[in-house]
Backbone as CSV, one residue per row, in Angstrom:
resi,resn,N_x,N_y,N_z,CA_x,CA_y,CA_z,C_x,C_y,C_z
1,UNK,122.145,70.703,110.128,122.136,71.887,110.992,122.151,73.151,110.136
2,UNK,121.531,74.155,110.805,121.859,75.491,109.899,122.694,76.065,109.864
3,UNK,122.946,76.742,108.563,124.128,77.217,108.407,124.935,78.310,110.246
4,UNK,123.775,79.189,109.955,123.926,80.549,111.327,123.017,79.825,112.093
5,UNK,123.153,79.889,113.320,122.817,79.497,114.673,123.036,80.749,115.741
6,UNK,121.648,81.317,115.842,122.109,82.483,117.358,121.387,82.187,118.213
7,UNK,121.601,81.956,119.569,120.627,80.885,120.328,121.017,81.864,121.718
8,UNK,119.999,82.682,121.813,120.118,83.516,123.372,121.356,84.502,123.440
9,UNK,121.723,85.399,122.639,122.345,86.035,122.086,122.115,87.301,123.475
10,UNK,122.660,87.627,123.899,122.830,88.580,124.990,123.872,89.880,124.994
11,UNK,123.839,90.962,125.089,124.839,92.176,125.113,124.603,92.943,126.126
12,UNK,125.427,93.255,127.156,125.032,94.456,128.113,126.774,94.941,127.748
13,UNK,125.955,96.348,127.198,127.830,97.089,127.436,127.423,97.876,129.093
14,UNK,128.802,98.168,129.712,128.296,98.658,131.187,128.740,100.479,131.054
15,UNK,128.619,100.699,131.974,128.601,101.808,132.188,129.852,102.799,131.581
16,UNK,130.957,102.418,132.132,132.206,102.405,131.542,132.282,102.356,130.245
17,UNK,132.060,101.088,129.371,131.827,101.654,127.788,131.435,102.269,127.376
18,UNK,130.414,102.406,128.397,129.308,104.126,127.728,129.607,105.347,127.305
19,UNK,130.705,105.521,128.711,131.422,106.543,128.765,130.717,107.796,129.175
20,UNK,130.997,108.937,129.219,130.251,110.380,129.162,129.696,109.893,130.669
21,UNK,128.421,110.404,130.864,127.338,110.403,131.985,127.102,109.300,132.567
22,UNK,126.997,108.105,131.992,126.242,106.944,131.646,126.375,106.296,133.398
23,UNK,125.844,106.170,133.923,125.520,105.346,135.787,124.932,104.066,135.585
24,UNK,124.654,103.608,134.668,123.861,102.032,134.594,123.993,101.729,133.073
25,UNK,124.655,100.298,133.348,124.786,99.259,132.425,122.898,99.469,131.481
26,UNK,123.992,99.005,129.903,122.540,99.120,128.871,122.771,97.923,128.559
27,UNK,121.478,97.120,128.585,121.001,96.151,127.917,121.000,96.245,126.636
28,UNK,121.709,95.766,125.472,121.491,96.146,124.528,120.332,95.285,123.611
29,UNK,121.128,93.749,123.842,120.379,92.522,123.248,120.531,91.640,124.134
30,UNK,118.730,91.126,124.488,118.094,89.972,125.217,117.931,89.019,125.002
31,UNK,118.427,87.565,125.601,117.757,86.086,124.643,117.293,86.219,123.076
32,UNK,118.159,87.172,121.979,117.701,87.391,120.870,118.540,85.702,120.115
33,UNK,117.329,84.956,119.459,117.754,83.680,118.929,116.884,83.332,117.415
34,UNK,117.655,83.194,116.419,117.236,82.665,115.529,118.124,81.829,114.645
35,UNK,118.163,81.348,113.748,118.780,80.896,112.627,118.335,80.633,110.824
36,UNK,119.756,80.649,110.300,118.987,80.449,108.976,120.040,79.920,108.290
37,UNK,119.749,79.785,107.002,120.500,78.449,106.068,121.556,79.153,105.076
38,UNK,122.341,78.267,104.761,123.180,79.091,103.462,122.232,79.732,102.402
39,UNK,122.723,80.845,101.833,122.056,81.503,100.592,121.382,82.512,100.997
40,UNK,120.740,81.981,102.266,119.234,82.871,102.670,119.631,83.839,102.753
41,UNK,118.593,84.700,102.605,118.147,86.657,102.603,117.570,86.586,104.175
42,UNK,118.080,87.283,104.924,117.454,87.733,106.478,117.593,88.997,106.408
43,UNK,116.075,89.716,106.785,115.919,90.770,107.271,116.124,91.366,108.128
44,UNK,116.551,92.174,108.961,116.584,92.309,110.412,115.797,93.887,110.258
45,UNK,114.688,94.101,111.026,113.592,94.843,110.962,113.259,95.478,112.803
46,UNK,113.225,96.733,112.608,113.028,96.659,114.242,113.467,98.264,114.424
47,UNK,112.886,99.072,115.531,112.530,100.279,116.075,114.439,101.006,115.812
48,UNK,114.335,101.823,115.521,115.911,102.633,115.448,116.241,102.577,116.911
49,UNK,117.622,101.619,117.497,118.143,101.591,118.449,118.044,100.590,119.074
50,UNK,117.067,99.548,118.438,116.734,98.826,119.358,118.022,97.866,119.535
51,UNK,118.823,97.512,118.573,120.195,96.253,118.794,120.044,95.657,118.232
52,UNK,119.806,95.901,116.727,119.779,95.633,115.157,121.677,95.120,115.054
53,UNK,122.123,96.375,115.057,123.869,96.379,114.261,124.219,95.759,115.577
54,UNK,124.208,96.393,116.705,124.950,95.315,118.039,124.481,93.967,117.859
55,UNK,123.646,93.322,117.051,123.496,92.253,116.731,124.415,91.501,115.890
56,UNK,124.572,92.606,114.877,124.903,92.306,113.610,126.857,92.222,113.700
57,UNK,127.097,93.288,114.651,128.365,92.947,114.999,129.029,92.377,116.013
58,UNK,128.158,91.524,116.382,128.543,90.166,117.390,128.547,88.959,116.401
59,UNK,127.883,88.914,115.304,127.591,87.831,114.430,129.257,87.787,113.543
60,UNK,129.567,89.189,113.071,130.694,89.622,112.357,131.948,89.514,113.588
61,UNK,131.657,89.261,114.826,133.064,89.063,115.663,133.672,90.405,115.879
62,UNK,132.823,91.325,115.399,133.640,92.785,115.893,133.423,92.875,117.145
63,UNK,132.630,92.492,117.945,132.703,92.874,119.267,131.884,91.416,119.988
64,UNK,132.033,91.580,121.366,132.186,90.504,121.934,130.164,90.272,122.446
65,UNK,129.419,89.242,122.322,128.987,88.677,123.425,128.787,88.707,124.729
66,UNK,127.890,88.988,125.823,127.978,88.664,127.072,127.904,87.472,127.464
67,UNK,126.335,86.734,126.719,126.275,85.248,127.009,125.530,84.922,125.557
68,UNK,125.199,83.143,125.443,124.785,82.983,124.361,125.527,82.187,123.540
69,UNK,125.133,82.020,122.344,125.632,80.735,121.097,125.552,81.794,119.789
70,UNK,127.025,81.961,119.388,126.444,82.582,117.593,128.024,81.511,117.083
71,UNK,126.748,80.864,116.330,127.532,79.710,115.335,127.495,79.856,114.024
72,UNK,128.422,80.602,113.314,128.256,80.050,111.484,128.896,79.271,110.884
73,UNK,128.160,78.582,110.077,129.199,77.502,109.229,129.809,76.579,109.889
74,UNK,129.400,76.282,111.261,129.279,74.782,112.606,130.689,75.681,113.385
75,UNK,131.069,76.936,113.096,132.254,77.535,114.074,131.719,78.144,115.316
76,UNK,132.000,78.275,115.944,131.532,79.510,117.115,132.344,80.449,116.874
77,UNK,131.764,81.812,117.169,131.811,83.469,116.959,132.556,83.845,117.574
78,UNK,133.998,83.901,118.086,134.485,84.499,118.769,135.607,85.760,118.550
79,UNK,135.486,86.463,117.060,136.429,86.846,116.586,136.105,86.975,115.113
80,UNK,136.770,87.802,114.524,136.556,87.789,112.892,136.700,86.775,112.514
81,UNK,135.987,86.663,110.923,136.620,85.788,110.262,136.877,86.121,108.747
82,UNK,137.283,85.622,108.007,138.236,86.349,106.852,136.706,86.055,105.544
83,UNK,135.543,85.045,105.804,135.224,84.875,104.654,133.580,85.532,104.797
84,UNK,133.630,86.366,105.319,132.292,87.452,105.769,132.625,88.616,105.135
85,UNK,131.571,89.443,104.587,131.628,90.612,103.838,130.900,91.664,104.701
86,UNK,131.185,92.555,104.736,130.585,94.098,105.229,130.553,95.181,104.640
87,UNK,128.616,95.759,104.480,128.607,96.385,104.321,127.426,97.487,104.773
88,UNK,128.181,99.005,105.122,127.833,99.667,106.078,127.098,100.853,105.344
89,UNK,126.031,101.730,106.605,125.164,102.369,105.228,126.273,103.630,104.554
90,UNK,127.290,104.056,105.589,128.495,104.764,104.349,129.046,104.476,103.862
91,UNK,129.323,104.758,102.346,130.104,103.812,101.732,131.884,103.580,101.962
92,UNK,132.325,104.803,102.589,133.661,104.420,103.165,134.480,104.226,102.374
93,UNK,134.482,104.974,100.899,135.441,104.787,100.283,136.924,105.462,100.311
94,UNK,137.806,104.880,100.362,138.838,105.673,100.367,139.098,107.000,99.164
95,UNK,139.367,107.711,99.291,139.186,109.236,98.711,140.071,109.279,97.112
96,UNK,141.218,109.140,97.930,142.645,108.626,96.838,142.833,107.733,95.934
97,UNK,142.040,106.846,96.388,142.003,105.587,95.511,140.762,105.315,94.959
98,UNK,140.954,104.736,93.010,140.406,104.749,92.553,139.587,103.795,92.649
99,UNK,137.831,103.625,91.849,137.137,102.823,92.037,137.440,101.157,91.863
100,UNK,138.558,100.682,90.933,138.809,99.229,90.856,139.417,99.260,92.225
101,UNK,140.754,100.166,92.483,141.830,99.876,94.100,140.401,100.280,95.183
102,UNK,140.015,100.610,95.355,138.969,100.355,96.244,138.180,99.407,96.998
103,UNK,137.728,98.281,95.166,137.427,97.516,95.583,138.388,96.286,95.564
104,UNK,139.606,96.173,95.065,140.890,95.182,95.656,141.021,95.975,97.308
105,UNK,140.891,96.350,97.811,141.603,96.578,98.994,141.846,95.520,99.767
106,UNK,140.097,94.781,100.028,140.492,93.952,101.093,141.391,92.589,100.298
107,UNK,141.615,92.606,98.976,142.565,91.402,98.520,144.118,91.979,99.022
108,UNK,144.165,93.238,99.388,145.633,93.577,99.244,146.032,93.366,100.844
109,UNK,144.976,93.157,101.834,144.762,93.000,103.116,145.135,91.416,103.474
110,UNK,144.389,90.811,102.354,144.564,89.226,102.669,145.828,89.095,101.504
111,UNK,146.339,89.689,100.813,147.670,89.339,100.508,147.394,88.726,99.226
112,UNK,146.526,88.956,98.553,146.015,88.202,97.640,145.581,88.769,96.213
113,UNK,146.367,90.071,95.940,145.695,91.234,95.169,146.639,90.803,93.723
114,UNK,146.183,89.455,93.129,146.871,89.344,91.870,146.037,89.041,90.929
115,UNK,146.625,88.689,89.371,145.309,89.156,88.251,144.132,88.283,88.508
116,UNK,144.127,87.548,89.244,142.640,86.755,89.637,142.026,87.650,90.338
117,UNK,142.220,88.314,91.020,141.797,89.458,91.956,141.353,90.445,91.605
118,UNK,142.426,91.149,90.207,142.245,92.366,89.623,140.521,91.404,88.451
119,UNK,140.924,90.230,87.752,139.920,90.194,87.010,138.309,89.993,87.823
120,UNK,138.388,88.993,88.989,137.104,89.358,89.866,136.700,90.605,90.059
121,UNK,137.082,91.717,90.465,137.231,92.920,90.480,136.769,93.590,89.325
122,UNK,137.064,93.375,88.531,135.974,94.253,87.028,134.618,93.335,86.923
123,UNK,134.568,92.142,87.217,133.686,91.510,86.454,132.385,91.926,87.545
124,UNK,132.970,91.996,88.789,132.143,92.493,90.173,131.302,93.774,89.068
125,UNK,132.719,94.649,88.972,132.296,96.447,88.651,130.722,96.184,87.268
126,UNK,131.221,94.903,86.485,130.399,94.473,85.538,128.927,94.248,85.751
127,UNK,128.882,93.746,86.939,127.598,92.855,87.288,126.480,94.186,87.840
128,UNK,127.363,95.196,88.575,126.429,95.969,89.016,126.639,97.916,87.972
129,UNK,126.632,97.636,86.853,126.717,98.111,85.837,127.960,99.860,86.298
130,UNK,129.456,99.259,86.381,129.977,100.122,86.837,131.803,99.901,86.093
131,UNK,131.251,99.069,84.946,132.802,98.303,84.743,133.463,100.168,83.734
132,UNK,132.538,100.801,83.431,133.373,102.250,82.753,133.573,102.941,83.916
133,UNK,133.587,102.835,84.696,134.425,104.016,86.024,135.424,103.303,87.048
134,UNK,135.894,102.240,86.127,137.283,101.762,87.183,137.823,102.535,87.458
135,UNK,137.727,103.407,86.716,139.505,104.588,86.899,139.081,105.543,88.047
136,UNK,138.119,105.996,87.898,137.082,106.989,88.604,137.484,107.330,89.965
137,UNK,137.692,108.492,90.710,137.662,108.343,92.104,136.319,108.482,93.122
138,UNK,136.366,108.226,93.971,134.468,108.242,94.624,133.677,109.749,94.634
139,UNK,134.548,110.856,94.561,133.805,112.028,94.364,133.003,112.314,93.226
140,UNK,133.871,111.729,92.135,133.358,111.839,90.832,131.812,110.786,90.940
141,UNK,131.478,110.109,91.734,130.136,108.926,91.541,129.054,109.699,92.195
142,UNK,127.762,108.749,92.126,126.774,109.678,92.710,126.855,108.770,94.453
143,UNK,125.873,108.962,94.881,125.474,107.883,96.206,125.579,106.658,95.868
144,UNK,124.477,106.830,95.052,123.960,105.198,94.667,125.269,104.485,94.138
145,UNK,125.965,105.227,93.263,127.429,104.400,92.556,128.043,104.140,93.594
146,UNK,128.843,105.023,94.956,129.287,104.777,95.957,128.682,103.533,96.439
147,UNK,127.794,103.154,96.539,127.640,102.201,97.496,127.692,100.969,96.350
148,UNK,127.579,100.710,95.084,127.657,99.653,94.534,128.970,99.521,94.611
149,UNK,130.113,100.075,94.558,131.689,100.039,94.754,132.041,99.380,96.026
150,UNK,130.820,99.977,97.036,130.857,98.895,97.935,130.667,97.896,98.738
151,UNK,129.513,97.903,98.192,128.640,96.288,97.847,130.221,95.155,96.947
152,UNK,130.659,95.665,96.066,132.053,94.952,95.249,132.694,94.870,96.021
153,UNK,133.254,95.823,96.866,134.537,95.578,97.709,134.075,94.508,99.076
154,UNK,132.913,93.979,99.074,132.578,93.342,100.507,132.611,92.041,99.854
155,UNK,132.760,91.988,98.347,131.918,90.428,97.957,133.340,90.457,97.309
156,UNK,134.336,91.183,96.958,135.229,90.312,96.455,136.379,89.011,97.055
157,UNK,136.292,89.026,98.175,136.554,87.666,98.709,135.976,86.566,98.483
158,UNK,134.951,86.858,97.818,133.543,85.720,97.730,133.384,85.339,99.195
159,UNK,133.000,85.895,99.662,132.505,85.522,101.343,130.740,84.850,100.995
160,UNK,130.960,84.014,102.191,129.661,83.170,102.463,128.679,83.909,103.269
161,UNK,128.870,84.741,103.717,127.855,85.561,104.423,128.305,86.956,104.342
162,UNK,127.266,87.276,103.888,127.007,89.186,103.880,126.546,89.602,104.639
163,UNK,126.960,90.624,105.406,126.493,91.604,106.627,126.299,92.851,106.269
164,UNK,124.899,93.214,105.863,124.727,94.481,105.833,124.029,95.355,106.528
165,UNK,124.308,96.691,106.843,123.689,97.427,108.065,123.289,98.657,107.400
166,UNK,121.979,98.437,107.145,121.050,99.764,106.075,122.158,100.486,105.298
167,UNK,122.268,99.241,104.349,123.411,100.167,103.287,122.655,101.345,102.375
168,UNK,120.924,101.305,102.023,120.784,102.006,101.385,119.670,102.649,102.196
169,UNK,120.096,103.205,103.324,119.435,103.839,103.796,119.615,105.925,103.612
170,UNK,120.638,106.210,103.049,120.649,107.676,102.646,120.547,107.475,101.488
171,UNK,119.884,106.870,100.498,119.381,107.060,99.257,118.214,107.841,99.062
172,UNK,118.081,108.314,98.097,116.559,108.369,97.529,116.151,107.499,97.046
173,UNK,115.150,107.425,97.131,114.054,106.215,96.804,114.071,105.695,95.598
174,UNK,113.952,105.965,94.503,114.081,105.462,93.231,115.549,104.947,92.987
175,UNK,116.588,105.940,93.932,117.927,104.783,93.491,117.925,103.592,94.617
176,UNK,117.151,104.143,95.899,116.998,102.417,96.795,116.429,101.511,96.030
177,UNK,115.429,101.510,95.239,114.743,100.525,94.471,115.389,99.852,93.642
178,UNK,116.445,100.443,92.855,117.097,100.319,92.622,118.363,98.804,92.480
179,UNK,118.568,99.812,94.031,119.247,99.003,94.578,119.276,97.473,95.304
180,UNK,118.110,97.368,95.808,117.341,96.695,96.163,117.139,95.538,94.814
181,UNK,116.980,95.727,93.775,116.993,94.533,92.856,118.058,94.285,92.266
182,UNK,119.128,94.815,92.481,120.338,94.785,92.330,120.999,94.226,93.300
183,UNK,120.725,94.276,94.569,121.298,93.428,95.655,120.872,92.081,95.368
184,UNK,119.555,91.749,94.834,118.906,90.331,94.976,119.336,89.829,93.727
185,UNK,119.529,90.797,93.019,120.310,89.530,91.847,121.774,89.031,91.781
186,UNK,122.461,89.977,92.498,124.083,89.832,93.198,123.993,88.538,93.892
187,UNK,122.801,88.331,94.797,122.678,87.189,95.954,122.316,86.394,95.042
188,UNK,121.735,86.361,94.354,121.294,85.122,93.395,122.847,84.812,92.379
189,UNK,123.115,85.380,91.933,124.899,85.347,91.333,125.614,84.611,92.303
190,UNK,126.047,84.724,93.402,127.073,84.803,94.805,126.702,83.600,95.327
191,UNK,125.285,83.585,95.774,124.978,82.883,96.486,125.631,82.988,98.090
192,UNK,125.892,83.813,98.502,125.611,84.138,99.530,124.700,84.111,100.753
193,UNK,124.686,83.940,102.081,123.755,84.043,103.002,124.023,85.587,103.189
194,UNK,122.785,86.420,103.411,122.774,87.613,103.559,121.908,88.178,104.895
195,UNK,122.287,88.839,105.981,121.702,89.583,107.305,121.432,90.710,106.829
196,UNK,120.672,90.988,106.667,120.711,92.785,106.051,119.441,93.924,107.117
197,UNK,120.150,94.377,107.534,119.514,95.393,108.442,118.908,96.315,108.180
198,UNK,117.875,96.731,108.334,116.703,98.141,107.902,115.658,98.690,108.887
199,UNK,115.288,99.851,108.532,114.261,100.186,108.993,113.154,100.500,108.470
200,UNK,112.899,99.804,107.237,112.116,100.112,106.503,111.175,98.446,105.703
201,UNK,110.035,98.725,106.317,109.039,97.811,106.129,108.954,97.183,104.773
202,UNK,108.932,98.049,103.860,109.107,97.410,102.184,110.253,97.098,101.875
203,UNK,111.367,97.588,102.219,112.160,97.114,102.032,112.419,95.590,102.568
204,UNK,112.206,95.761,103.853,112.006,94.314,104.142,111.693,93.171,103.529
205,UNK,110.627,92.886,103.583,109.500,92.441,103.384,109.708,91.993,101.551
206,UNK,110.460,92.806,100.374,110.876,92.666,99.214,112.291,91.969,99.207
207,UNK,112.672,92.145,99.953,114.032,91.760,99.733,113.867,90.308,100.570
208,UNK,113.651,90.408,101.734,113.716,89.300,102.734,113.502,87.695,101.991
209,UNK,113.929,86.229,102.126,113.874,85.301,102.372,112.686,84.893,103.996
210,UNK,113.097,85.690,104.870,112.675,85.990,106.055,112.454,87.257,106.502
211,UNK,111.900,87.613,107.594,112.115,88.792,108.175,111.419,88.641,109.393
212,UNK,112.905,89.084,110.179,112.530,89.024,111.516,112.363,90.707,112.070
213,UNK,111.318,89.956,112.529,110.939,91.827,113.410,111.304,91.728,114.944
214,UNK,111.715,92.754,115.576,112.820,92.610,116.705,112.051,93.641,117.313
215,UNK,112.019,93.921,118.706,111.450,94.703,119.947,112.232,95.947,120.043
216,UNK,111.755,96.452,120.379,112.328,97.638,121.425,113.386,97.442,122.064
217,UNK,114.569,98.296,122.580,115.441,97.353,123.151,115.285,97.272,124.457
218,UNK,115.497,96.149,124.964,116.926,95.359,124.163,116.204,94.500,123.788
219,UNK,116.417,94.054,122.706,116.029,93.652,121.105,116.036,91.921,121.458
220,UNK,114.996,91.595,121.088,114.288,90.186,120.949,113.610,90.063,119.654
221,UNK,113.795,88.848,119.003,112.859,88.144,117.956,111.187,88.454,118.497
222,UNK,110.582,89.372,117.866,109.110,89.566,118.174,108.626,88.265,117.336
223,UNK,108.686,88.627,116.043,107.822,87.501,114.863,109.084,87.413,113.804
224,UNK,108.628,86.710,113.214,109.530,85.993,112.301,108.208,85.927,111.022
225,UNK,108.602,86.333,110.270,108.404,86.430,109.017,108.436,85.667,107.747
226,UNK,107.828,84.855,107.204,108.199,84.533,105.831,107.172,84.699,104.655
227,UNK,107.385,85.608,103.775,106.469,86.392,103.006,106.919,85.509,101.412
228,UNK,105.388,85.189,101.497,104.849,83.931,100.456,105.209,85.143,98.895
229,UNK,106.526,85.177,98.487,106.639,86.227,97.093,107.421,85.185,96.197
230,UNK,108.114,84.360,96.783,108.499,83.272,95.407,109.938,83.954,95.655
231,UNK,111.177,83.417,94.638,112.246,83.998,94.426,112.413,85.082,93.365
232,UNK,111.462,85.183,92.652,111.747,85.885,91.351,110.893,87.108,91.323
233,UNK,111.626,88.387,92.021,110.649,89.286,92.360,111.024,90.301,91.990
234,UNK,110.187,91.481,91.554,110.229,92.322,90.354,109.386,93.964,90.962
235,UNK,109.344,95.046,90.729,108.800,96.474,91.055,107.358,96.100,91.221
236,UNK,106.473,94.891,90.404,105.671,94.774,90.624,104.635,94.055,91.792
237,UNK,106.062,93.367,92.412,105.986,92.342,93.260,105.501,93.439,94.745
238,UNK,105.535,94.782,94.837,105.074,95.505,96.070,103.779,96.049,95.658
239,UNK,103.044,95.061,94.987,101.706,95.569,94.903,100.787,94.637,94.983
240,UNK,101.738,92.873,95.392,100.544,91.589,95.372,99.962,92.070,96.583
241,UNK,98.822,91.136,96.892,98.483,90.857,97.922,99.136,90.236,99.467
242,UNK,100.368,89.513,98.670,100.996,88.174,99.919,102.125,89.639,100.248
243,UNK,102.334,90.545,99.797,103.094,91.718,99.765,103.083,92.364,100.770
244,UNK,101.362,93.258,100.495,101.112,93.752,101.248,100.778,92.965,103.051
245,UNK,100.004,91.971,102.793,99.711,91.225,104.333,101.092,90.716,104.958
246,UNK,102.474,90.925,104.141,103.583,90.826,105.357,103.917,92.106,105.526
247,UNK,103.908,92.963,104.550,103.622,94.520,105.331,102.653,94.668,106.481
248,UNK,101.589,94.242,106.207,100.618,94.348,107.567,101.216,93.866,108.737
249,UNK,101.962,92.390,108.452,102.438,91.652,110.216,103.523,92.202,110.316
250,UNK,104.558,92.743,109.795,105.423,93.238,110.390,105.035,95.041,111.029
251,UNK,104.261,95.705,110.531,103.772,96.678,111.118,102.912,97.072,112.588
252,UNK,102.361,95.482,112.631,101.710,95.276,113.806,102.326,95.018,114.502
253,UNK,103.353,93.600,114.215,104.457,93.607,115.220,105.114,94.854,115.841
254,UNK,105.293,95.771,114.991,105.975,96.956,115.314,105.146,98.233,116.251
255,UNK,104.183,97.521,115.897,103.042,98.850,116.638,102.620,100.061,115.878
256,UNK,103.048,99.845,114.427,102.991,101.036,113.712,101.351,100.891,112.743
257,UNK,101.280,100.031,113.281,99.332,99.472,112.408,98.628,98.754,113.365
258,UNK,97.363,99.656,113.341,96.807,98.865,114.260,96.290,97.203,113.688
259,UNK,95.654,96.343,114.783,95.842,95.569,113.926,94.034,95.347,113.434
260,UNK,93.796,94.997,112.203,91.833,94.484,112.069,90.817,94.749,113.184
261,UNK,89.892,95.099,113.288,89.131,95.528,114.208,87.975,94.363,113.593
262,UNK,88.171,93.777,114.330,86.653,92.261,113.734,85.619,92.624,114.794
263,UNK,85.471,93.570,114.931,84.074,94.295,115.423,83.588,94.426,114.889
264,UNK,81.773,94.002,114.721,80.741,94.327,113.683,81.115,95.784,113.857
265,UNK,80.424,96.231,112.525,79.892,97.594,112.702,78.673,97.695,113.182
266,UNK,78.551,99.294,113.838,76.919,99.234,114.368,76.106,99.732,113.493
267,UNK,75.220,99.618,113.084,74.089,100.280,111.939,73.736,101.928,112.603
268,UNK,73.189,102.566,111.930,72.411,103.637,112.352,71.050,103.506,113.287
269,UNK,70.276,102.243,112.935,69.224,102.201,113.852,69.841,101.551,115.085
270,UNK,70.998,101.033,115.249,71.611,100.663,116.844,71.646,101.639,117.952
271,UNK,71.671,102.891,117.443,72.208,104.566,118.058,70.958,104.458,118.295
C-alpha cells in the first residue's frame, strides 16, 4: 500500500467560519484523491486559492475534513502527528532566539532538546551551508538564509513527511533556484516524502517526483504528472526537452497555454 492515501478528500468551511459577510458555505476541496510512496517529491500545482494549503492542512491534521480518507503511514488523519515537518512560505522565526535555538525549538517542544539534538542541529545548519551563523539572530540573515533555518527546524525531528506550502515563494529568483536544489538534495539526504505546494510551473515540474495539477476551486486532481527528468537534476535540467513538454501539460491543464493547433496551415493560394 502507499505510503499517503487521500481518497475523496472533501472541505466545506460554512458560513460561520467565514465569518465577516460570508451567507453561503465555501466549498473548498472536492473528491480531491491521490496518493504517493515514501521518499516521493509531490507537487501540488494549481490556480492561487484554489485548496492547495486547505489540502495540505488536512493532510498535517491542523484542521479537520468534512468527508473522505487521508491515510499516512497505514494511520488515518485525524489530528497531528509528532513525525511530520512544516514548512510555511514565512519563515517564522522567532526574533530573540538565535539561529541554532530556533532550530532546536521543536526538540524543546517534544522534550527532547539534548546533545543529540544540539549535534543534529549543526550538522542540519551544515548541510544547507549555514553551520557559521549558529549564533546569529534572524534579522542579521538574508530571506533566503531565513528560510534554510527553516527548512532545519522542520526536519530536525527527522520526520517522514514534509509539508511545504510555497516556502520559496517571496524569494528572488536566483536565490529560489537556489533553493530549489538545495531542497532536493536535503530530500535525497532525509529521505523524506515531500507535498510541496506552488504556484509556479518550473518550479514544479523541477522539483516534482510527480505533479499534480489541481482545478479551480474547489480543487480536484485535474492531471497528474510525471516528468521523465531522472533523479539527478541540475540548472541544466530546465532546458531538456522532457522539461519543457511537462511544462507544456501542466500549463494546459491550467489554461495558461493553449494547447497545439494540429490544423494544417492554409497556403497563400487557398485565400
Amino acid at each position: 500500500m502507499a505510503y499517503g492515501v487521500i481518497d475523496r478528500a472533501r472541505k466545506v468551511f460554512s458560513a460561520r467560519e467565514l465569518g465577516g459577510k460570508a451567507t453561503q458555505d465555501l466549498v473548498a476541496l472536492d473528491d480531491a484523491s491521490f496518493s504517493f510512496e515514501q521518499g516521493e517529491f509531490v507537487s501540488l500545482l494549481g490556480p492561487s486559492g484554489c485548496g492547495k494549503t486547505t489540502l495540505l492542512r488536512i493532510v498535517a491534521g491542523l484542521i479537520p475534513r468534512t468527508s473522505g480518507t487521508v491515510r499516512i503511514g497505514g494511520r488515518d488523519v485525524n489530528g497531528p502527528y509528532g513525525d511530520y515537518g512544516f514548512v510555511f512560505q514565512a519563515p517564522g522565526l522567532m526574533p530573540w532566539r538565535s539561529v541554532l535555538d530556533n532550530v532546536l525549538f521543536p526538540m524543546e517542544i517534544l522534550k527532547r532538546s539534548d546533545a543529540a539534538a544540539r549535534k543534529r542541529a549543526r550538522d542540519l545548519l551544515s548541510l544547507v551551508g549555514l553551520e557559521a551563523f549558529e549564533g546569529a539572530r534572524p534579522h542579521q540573515l538574508s530571506g533566503g538564509m531565513q528560510q534554510r533555518v527553516s527548512l532545519c527546524r522542520a526536519l530536525i525531528h527527522e520526520p517522514k513527511l514534509l509539508l511545504m506550502d510555497e516556502p520559496f515563494g517571496a524569494l528572488d529568483e536566483l536565490t529560489r533556484l537556489d533553493m530549489n536544489d538545495l531542497l532536493l538534495d536535503v530530500r535525497r539526504q532525509t529521505g523524506a516524502a515531500v507535498l510541496f505546494v506552488t504556484h509556479s510551473i518550473s518550479e514544479a515540474v523541477y522539483l516534482g517526483d510527480k505533479v499534480l495539477v489541481f482545478s479551480r476551486r474547489p480543487a480536484r486532481v485535474a492531471l497528474e504528472i510525471r516528468p521523465a527528468l531522472g533523479s539527478e537534476r541540475h540548472r541544466g535540467t530546465r532546458f531538456d526537452g522532457a522539461f519543457v513538454k511537462a511544462q507544456r501539460e501542466a500549463g494546459e491543464a491550467l489554461g495558461v497555454i493553449t494547447p497545439y493547433d494540429t490544423t494544417p496551415a492554409l497556403s497563400e493560394d487557398a485565400h
